[in-house]
C-alpha positions as CSV (number, residue, x, y, z in Angstrom):
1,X,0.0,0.0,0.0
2,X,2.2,3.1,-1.3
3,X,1.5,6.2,1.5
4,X,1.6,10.1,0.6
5,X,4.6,11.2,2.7
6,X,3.6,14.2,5.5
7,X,5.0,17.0,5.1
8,X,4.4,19.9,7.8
9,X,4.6,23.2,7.5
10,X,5.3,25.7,10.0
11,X,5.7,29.5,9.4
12,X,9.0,30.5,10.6
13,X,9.8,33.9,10.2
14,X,13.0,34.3,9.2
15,X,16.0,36.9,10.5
16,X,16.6,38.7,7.1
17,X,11.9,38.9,6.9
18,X,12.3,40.1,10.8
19,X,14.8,43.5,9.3
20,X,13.5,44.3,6.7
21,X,9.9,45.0,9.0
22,X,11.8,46.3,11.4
23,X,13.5,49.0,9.0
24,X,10.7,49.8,6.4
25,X,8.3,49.8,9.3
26,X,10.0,53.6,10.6
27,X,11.2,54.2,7.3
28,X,8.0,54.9,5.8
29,X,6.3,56.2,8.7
30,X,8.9,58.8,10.5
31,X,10.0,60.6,7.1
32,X,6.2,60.6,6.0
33,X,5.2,62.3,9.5
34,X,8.2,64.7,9.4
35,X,7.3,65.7,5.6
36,X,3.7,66.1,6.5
37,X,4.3,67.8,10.0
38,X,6.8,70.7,7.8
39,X,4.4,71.1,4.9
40,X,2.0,72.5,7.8
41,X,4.6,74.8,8.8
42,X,6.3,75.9,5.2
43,X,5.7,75.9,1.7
44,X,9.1,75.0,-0.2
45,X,9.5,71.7,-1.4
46,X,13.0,72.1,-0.9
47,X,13.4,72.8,2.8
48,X,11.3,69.7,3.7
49,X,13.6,67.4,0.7
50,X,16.5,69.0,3.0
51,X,15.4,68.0,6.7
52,X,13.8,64.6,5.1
53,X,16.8,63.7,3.5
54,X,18.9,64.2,6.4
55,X,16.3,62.4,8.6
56,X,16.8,59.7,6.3
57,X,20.4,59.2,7.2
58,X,20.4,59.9,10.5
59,X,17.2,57.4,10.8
60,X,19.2,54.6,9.0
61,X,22.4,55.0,10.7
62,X,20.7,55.2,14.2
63,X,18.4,51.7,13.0
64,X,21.3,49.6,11.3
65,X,23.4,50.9,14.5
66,X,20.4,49.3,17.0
67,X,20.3,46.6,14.7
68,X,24.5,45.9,15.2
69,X,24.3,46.3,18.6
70,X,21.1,43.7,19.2
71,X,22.8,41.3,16.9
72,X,26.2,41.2,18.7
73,X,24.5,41.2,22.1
74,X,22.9,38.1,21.4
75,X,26.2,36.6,19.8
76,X,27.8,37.9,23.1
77,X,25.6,36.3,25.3
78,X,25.2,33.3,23.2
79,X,28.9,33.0,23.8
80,X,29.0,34.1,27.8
81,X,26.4,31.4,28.8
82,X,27.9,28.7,26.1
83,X,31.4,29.2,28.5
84,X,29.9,28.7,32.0
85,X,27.6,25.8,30.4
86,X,30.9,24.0,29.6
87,X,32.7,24.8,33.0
88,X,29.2,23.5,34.6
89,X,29.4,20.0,32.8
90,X,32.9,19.6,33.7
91,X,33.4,20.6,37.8
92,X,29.5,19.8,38.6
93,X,28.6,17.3,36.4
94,X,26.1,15.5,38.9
95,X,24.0,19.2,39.3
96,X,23.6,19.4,35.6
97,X,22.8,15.7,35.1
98,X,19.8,16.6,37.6
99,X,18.8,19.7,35.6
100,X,18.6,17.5,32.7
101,X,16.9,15.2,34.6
102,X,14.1,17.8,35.2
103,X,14.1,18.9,31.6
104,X,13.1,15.3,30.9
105,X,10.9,14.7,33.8
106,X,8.9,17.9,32.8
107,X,8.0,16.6,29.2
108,X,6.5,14.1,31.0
109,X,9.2,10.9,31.4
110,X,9.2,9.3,34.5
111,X,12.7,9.0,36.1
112,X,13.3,5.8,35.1
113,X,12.7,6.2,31.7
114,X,15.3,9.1,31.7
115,X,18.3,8.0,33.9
116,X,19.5,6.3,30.9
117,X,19.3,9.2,28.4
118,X,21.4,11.3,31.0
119,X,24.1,8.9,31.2
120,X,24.4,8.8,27.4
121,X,24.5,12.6,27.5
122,X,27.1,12.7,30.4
123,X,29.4,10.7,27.9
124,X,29.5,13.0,25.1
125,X,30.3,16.5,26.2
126,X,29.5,18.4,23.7
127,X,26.4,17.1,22.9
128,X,25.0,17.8,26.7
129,X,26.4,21.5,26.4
130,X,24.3,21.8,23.4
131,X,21.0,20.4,25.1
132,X,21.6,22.2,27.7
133,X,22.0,25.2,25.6
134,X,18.7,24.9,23.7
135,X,16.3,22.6,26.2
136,X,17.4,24.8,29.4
137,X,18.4,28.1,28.3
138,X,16.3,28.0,24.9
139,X,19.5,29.3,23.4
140,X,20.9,28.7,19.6
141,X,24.0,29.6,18.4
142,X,23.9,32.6,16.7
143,X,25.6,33.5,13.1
144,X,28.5,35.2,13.3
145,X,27.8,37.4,10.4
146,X,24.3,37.9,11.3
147,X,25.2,41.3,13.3
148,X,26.6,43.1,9.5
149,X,23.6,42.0,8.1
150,X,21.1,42.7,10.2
151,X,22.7,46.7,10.2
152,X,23.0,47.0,6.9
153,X,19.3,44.8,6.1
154,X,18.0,47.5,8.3
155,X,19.2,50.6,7.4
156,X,18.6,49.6,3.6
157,X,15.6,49.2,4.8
158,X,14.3,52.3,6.1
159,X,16.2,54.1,3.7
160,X,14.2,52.6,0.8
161,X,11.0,52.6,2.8
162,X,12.1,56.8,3.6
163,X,12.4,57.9,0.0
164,X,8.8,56.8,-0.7
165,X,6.7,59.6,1.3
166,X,9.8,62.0,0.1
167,X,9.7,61.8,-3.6
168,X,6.9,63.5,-4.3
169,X,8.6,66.4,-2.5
170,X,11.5,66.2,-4.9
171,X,9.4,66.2,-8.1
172,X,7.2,69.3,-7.0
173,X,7.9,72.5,-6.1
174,X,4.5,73.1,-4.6
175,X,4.7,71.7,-0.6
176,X,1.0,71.7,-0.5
177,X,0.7,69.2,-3.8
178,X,3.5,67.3,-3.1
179,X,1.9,66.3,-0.2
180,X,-1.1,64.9,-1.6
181,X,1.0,62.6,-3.6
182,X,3.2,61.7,-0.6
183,X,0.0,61.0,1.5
184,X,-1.4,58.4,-1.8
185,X,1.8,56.7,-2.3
186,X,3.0,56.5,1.4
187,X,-0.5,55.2,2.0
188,X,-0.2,52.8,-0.9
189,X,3.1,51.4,0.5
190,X,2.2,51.2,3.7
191,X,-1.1,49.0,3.0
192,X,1.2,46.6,0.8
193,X,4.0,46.1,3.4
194,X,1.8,45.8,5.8
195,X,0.0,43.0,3.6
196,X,3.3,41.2,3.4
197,X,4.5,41.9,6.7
198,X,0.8,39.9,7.9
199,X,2.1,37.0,5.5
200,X,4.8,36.7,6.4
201,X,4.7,36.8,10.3
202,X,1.5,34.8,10.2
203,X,-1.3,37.1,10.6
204,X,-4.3,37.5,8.9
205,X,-2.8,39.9,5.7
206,X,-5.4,42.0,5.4
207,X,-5.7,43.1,8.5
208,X,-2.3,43.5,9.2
209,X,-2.6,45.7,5.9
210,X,-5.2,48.2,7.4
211,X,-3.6,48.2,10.5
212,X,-0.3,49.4,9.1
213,X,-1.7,52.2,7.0
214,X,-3.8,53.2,9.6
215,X,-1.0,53.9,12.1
216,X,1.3,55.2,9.4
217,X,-1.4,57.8,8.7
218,X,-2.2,59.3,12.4
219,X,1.3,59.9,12.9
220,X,1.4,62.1,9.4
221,X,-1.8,63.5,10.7
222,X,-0.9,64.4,14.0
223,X,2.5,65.8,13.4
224,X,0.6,68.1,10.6
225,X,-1.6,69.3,12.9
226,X,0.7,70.3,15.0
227,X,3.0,71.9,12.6
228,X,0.1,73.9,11.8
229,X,-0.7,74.8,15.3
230,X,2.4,76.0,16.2
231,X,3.2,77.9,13.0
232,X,-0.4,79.5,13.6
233,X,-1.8,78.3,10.3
């Protein structure tokens, strides 16, 4: 009797999915409510191309910087609790032979049934380090270059997802209609990324979709309004 093989399938998001969110998610919306929140307070294109442009970098830098830094923390804590793991297993081997004990004994074995997985364990080293890295500490070992490309994922990122609500700015001279178009194509964006960000992180698309643009758009409202308030327009 020939069987149809299983195959599951889990949604995993991966690291690269995770940065790109992370970095179009502010670079659309922070450039977009700067723009908006300066076209309520001046009418050159060019001054609000100026401060959006330089928002832009400083925005990217600061994110790919955060995104560095997060990266290599994890490596370096990864790396900290890998080392006292391995001086644990060798001076008190019997105390860690317990916790794995437990670790078994909580998925339900009885003791019996997992005195003779800890012995194997307790003859290969490296192989209990690595359980307990992952079943005690629910710790994997990191990539090393994941901390270059997570900062420079990012801060392509937000630079791509920056330029969006800006060009409009840069092809008209008018502040006032250049906002329009930065308000539809920011909009726009923002509804399709947030589409794909829902796919991809397992959440209903649409919704994730509204959501997004929703958001994106109260912050380009509020900071408007208050540009206008406090330039008394």
């Amino acid at each position: 009797m020939q069987h149809t093989p299983h195959v599951e399938k889990h949604f995993t998001s991966s690291a690269f999915v995770r940065d790109i969110v992370i970095g179009m998610a502010d670079g659309l919306t922070v450039p977009f409510a700067l723009a908006a929140g300066l076209t309520g307070a001046v009418s050159a294109s060019k001054i609000i191309v100026v401060a959006g442009l330089a928002e832009i970098a400083a925005g990217s830098i600061a994110m790919g910087l955060g995104g560095y830094l997060a990266a290599k923390g994890d490596a370096d804590h990864y790396a900290s609790e890998l080392r006292r793991e391995q001086r644990e297993v060798e001076e008190i081997p019997d105390e860690e032979a317990r916790e794995v004990l437990e670790v078994f004994t909580s998925y339900g074995l009885t003791v019996e049934e997992s005195i003779p997985i800890v012995n194997s364990l307790r003859e290969r080293p490296k192989q209990w380090v690595d359980f307990m890295m992952h079943f005690e500490l629910a710790l994997d070992e990191p990539d090393p270059g994941r901390a270059l490309r997570s900062a420079t994922t990012i801060a392509g990122a937000y630079i791509v997802g920056g330029l969006i609500p800006l060009a409009p700015y840069m092809a008209l001279n008018r502040a006032g209609a250049a906002l329009i178009f930065s308000v539809i194509a920011t909009l726009i964006a923002l509804f399709v990324f947030g589409y794909i960000k829902g796919h991809y992180q397992g959440m209903p698309p649409m919704r994730a979709a509204i959501q997004t643009a929703a958001i994106g758009g109260l912050a380009a409202a509020a900071a408007f309004g208050i540009a206008r308030l406090v330039s008394g327009g």
